[in-house]
C-alpha positions as CSV (number, residue, x, y, z in Angstrom):
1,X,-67.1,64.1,59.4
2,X,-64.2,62.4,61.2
3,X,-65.9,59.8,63.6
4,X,-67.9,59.2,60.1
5,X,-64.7,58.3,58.4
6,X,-63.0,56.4,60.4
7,X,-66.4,54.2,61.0
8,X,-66.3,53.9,57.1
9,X,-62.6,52.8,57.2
10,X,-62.4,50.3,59.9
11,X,-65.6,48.9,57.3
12,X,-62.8,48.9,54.6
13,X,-60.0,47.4,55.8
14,X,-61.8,44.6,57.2
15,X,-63.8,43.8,53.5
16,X,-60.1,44.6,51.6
17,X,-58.0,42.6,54.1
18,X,-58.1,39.5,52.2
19,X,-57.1,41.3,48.8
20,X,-53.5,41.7,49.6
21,X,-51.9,41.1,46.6
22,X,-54.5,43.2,44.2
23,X,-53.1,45.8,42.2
24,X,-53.8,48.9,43.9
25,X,-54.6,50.1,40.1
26,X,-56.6,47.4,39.5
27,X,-59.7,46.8,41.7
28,X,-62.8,44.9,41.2
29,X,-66.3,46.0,41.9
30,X,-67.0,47.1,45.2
31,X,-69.3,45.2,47.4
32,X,-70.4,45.1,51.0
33,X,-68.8,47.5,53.5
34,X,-66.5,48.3,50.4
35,X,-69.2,50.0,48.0
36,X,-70.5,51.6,51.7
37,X,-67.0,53.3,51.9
38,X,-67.7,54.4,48.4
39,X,-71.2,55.7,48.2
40,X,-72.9,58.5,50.2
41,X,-76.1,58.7,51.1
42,X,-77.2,59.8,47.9
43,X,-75.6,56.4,46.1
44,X,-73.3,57.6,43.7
45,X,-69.5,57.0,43.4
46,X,-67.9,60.1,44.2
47,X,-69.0,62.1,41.7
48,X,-72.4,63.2,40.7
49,X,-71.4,62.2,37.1
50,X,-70.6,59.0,36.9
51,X,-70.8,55.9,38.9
52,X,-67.7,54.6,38.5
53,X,-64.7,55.3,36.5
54,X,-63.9,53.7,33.6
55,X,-60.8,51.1,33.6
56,X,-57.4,52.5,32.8
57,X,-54.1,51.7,32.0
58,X,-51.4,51.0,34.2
59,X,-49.0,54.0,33.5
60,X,-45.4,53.2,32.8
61,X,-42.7,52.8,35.7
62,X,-40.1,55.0,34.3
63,X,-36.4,54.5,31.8
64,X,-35.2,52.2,34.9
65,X,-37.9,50.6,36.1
66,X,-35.4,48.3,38.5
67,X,-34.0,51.8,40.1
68,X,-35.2,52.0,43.6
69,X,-37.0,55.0,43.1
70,X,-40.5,56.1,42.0
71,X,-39.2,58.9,39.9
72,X,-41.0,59.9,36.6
73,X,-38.7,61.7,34.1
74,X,-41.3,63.2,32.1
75,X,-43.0,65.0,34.6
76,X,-39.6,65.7,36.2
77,X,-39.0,67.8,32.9
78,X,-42.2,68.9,32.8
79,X,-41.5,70.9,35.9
80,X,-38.3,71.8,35.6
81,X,-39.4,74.0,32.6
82,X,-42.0,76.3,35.0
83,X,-39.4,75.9,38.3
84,X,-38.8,79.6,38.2
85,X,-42.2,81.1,38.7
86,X,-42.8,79.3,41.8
87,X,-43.6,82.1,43.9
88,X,-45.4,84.2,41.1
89,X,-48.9,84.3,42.4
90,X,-49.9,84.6,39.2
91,X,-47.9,82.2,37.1
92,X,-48.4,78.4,36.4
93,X,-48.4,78.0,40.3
94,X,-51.6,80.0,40.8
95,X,-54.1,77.2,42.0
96,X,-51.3,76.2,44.4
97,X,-51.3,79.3,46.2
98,X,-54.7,80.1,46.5
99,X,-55.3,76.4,47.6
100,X,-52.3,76.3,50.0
101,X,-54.2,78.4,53.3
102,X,-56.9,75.7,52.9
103,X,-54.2,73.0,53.0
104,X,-52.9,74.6,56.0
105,X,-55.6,75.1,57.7
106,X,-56.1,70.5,57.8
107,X,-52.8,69.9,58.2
108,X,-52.9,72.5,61.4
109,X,-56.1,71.2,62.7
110,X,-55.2,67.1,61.6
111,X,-51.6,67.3,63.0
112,X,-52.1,69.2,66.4
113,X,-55.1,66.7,67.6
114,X,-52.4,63.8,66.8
115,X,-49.4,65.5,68.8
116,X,-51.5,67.1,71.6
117,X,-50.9,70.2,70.5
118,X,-52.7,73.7,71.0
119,X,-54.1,74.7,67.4
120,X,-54.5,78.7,68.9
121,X,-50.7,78.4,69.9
122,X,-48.8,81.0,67.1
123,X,-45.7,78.0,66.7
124,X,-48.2,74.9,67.9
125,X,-45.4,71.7,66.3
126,X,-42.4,73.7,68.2
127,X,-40.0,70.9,68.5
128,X,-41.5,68.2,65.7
129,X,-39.7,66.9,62.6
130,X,-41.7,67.1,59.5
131,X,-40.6,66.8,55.9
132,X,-41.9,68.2,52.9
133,X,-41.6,65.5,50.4
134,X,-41.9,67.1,46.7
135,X,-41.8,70.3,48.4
136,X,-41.3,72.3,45.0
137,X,-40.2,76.3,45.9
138,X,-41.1,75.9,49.7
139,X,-44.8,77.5,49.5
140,X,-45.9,74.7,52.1
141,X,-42.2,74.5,53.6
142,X,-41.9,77.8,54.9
143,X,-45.6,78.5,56.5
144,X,-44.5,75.2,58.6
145,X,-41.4,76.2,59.9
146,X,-43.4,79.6,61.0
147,X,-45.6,77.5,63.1
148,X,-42.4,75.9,65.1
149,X,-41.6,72.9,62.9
150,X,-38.3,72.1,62.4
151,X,-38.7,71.6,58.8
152,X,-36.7,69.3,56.3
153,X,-37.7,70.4,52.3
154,X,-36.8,67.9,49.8
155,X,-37.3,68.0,45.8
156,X,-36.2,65.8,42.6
157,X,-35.2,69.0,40.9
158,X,-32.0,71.1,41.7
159,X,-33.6,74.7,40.2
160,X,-36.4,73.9,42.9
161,X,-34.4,73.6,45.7
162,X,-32.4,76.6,44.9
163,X,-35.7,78.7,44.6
164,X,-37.0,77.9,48.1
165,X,-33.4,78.5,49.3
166,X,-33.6,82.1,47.9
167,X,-37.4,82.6,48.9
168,X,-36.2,81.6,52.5
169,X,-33.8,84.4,52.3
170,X,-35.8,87.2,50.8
171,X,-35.6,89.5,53.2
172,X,-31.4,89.7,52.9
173,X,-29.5,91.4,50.4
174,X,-27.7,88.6,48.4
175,X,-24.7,88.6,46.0
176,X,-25.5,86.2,43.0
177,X,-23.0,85.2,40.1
178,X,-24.7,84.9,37.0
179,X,-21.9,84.1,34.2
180,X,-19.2,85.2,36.3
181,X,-20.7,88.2,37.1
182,X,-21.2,89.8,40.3
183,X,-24.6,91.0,41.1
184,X,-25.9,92.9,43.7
185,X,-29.6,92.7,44.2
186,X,-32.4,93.4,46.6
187,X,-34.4,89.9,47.2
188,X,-38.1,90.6,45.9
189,X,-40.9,89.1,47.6
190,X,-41.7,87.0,44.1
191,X,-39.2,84.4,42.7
192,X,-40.4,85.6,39.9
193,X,-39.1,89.2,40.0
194,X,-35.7,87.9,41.4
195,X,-35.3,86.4,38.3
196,X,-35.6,88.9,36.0
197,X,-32.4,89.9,38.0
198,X,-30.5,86.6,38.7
199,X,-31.5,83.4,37.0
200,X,-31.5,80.6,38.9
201,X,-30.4,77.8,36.2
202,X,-26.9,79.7,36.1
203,X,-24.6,79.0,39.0
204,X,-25.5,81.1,41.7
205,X,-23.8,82.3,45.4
206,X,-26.0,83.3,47.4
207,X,-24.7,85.6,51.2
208,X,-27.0,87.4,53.1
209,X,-27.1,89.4,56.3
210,X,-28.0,87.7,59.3
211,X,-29.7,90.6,60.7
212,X,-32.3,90.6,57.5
213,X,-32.9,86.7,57.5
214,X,-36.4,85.8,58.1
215,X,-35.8,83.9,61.6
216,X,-37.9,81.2,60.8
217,X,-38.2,80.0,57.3
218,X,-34.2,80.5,56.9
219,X,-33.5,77.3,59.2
220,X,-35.7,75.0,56.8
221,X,-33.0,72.5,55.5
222,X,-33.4,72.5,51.6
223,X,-32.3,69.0,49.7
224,X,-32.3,68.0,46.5
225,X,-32.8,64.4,47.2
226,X,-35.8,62.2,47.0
227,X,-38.0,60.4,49.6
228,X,-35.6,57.1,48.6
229,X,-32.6,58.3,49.3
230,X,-33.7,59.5,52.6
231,X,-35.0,56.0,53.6
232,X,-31.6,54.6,52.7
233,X,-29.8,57.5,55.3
234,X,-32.2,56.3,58.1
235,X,-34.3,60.0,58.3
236,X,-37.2,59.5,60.4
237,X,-39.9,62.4,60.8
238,X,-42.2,63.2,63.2
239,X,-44.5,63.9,60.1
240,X,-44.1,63.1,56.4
241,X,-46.1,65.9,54.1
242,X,-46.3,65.0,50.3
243,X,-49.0,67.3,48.6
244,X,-50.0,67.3,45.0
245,X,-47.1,65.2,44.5
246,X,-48.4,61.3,44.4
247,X,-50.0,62.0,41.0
248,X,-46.8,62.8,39.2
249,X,-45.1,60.0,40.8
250,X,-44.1,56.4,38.4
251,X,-44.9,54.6,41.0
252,X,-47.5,55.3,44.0
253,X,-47.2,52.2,46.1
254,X,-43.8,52.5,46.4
255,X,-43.7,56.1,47.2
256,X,-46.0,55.5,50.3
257,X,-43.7,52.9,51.1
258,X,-41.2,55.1,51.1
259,X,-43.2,57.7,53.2
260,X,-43.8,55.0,55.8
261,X,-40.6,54.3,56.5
262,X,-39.6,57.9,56.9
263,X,-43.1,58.6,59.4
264,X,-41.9,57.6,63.5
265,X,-43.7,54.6,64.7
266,X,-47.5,56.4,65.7
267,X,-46.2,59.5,63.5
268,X,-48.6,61.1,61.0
269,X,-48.5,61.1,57.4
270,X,-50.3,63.4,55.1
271,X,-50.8,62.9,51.4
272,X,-53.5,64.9,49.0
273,X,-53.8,64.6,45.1
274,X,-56.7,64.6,43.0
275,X,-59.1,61.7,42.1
276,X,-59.5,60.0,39.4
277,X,-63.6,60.4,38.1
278,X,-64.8,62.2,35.7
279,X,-65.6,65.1,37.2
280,X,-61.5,65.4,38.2
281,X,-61.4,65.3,34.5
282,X,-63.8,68.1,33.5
283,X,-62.2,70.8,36.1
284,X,-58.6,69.8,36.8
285,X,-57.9,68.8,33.3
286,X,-60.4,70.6,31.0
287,X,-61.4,73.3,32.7
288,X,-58.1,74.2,34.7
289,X,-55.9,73.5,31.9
290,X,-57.6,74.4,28.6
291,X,-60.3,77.0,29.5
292,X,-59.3,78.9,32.2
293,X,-55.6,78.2,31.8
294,X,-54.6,78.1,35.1
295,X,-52.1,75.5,34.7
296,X,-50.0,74.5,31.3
297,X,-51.3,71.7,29.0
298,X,-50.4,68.5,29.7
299,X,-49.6,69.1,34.0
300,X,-52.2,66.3,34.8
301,X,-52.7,63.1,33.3
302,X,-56.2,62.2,34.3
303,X,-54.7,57.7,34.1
304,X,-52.4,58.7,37.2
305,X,-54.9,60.1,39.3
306,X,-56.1,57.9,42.6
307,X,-59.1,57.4,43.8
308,X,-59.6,57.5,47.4
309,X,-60.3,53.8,47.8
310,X,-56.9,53.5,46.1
311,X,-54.8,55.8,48.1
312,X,-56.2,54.1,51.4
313,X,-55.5,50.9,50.7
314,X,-51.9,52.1,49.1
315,X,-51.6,53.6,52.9
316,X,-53.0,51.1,54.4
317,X,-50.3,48.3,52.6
318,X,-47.3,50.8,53.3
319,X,-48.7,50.6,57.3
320,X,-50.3,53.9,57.3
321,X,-53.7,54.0,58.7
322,X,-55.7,56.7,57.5
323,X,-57.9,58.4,59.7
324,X,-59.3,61.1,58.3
325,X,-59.6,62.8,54.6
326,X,-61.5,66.1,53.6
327,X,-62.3,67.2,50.0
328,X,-61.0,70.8,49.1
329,X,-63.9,72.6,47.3
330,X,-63.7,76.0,44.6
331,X,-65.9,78.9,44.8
332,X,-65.7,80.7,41.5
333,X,-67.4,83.4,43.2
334,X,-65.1,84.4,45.9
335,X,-62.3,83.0,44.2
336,X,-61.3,80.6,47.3
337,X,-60.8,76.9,48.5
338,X,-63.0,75.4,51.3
339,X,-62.8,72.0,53.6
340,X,-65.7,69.8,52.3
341,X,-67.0,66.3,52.4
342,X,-66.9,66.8,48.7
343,X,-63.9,64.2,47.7
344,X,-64.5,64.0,44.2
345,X,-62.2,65.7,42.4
346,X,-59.4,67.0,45.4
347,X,-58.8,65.7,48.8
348,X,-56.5,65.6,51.3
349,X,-56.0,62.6,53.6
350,X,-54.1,61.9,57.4
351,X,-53.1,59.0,58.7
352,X,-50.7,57.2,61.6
353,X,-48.1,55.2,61.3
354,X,-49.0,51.7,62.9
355,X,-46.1,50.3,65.1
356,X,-46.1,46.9,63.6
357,X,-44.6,47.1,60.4
C-alpha cells in the first residue's frame, strides 16, 4: 500500500505543480495522473456512492479573519460545552476512544520507519519531540509519552488543558478548590467521575504525591496555546501530531502552515480528518450523529471536510510531502477500527518535512 502511494503521489505533484495559486477548496476536474491519484481500480472517486462530490461553499474565516490564527469560535464553543467527559469511554468522546489504538498503531508503525526506530521496542521515540496539536484531554498525548516521547500537548481551550493535566495525574491523591473549598479526593480513572467530585470550570489546585504519579504521562507539558503561537516562540518538534482536528479549523491551509513550521527540517507530520464524499456524510454525520448518537448534533459540518486530494496538496504547499495515508475502517460487528485502503470517509496521512522551504 505504501510503495503504491507514494507512486500515485509523485504522479500528483507533478500534474498539480503548475496549479499553485488554486484554492485548495476549489479544484477543477481531475485529469491525467490527477484522476489516477483519485480513482482505484474499480474507477470511482473514493466512494462507492458518488463520483465526485458536489461543489461547496468556502466556509467562513472566523470574527477576525486578519488575526494570525486559524481559530474557529464556533466550534471552539462547541467543545468547550462536552470538555469534561473527555475520558468517559462512553460519553460524546466514544468514537475517539475506540478509534484511538488504531491511530496508534500508524503513527507507531509510520513514525519509527522514519526515525529508525525499533517498533517492538516498549518506549521506541525515547528521546523525540512530538507535539499534540488540538490534543483535547490527552487521550493521544499520554499513550505517546508511554512509548518514550517527550511530549508537548497543546489545545485552544483552557478546561481541556486542565483535564489532561488531571488525567496525567490520576494515580495521585489531589487537593482541588472548588468555590473556596477544600477537597480531598481520590483521582478516578474517568474524567468524568472526577468531576462529579471537582469541576473543572471552577478554579482548581491541583498537588499530588510524587510517589503515586504515573512516571510517564505526568512529564507531558500541557499548554493552552495554539499551533500559532508556538511558531511565533520558535518550537520546533521532531514530529507535529494533529488528529481529527483540521476539520474544525477556519482555516486549513494556514494551519498546515503552521504545522510545517513547527515539524524539523526531514521531521514527520501527521494529520487525519474525515473526507468530504458522500459516504463521510451518511456515517459520520447521519449515521454517527443522528441514529446511533455517538456524537452530538451539529460536531461535523460535512462543507469543512477535505478530501484527500485536498489535504495533499494543502501539505504539499505548506512543504510537507506526504508519503503515506491509510483509511480507518468500522466493524459494527466487533465493534472496532481497522487500517484499510478504504479512504473514503476517514484516513490518516504521514508526511516529511522537505528542507527547502
Amino acid at each position: 500500500m505504501a510503495s503504491k502511494l507514494s507512486n500515485q503521489l509523485r504522479a500528483l505533484y507533478a500534474a498539480t505543480s503548475h496549479h499553485s495559486t488554486l484554492s485548495p477548496r476549489q479544484f477543477p476536474n481531475p485529469s491525467g495522473a490527477l484522476r489516477d491519484f483519485l480513482l482505484g481500480s474499480n474507477g470511482r472517486l473514493f466512494s462507492a456512492e458518488v463520483s465526485s462530490p458536489p461543489p461547496t461553499p468556502i466556509p467562513p474565516s472566523g470574527p477576525n479573519p486578519s488575526a494570525p490564527s486559524s481559530l474557529n469560535q464556533k466550534e471552539l464553543d462547541k467543545f468547550s460545552a462536552m470538555a469534561e467527559t473527555w475520558w468517559d469511554s462512553e460519553g460524546p468522546y466514544r468514537p475517539l476512544h475506540a478509534l484511538n489504538p488504531t491511530r496508534l498503531a500508524f503513527i507507531r508503525s509510520t513514525l519509527c520507519r522514519h526515525f529508525g526506530r525499533d517498533p517492538c521496542s516498549a518506549r521506541p521515540f525515547e528521546g523525540l519531540k512530538f507535539v499534540d496539536v488540538g490534543c483535547g484531554g490527552g487521550i493521544l498525548s499520554e499513550p505517546l509519552a508511554r512509548m518514550g516521547a517527550t511530549v508537548t500537548g497543546v489545545d485552544a481551550l483552557e478546561t481541556n488543558i486542565k483535564i489532561a493535566r488531571l488525567h496525567a495525574h490520576r494515580r495521585g491523591r489531589a487537593h482541588c478548590r472548588v468555590r473556596k473549598i477544600m477537597l480531598l479526593i481520590d483521582l478516578p480513572v474517568t474524567s468524568a467521575s472526577l468531576l462529579s467530585n471537582c469541576s473543572v470550570s471552577d478554579d482548581v489546585n491541583f498537588t499530588s504525591v510524587a510517589s503515586d504519579l504515573d512516571p510517564l504521562a505526568s512529564t507531558i507539558e500541557y499548554r493552552c496555546t495554539t499551533a500559532e503561537k508556538l511558531v511565533e516562540e520558535q518550537r520546533n518538534f521532531d514530529a507535529v501530531i494533529s488528529l481529527e482536528v483540521i476539520e474544525h479549523v477556519a482555516d486549513p491551509a494556514e494551519f498546515c502552515k503552521s504545522l510545517a513550521a513547527l515539524t524539523v527540517p526531514d521531521g514527520a507530520t501527521v494529520v487525519s480528518t474525515i473526507n468530504r464524499s458522500m459516504r463521510a456524510y451518511a456515517t459520520a454525520i447521519v449515521a454517527a450523529e443522528y441514529i446511533l448518537h455517538w456524537l452530538p448534533k451539529g460536531t461535523h459540518q460535512w462543507s469543512s471536510f477535505l478530501t484527500p486530494e485536498e489535504l495533499v496538496l494543502i501539505l504539499q504547499r505548506a512543504s510537507v510531502s506526504v508519503k503515506e495515508m491509510a483509511g480507518f475502517t468500522y466493524n459494527p460487528l466487533t465493534g472496532r477500527w481497522s487500517l484499510s485502503d478504504d479512504i473514503s470517509v476517514n484516513f490518516i496521512a504521514y508526511g516529511t518535512k522537505t528542507t527547502s522551504e
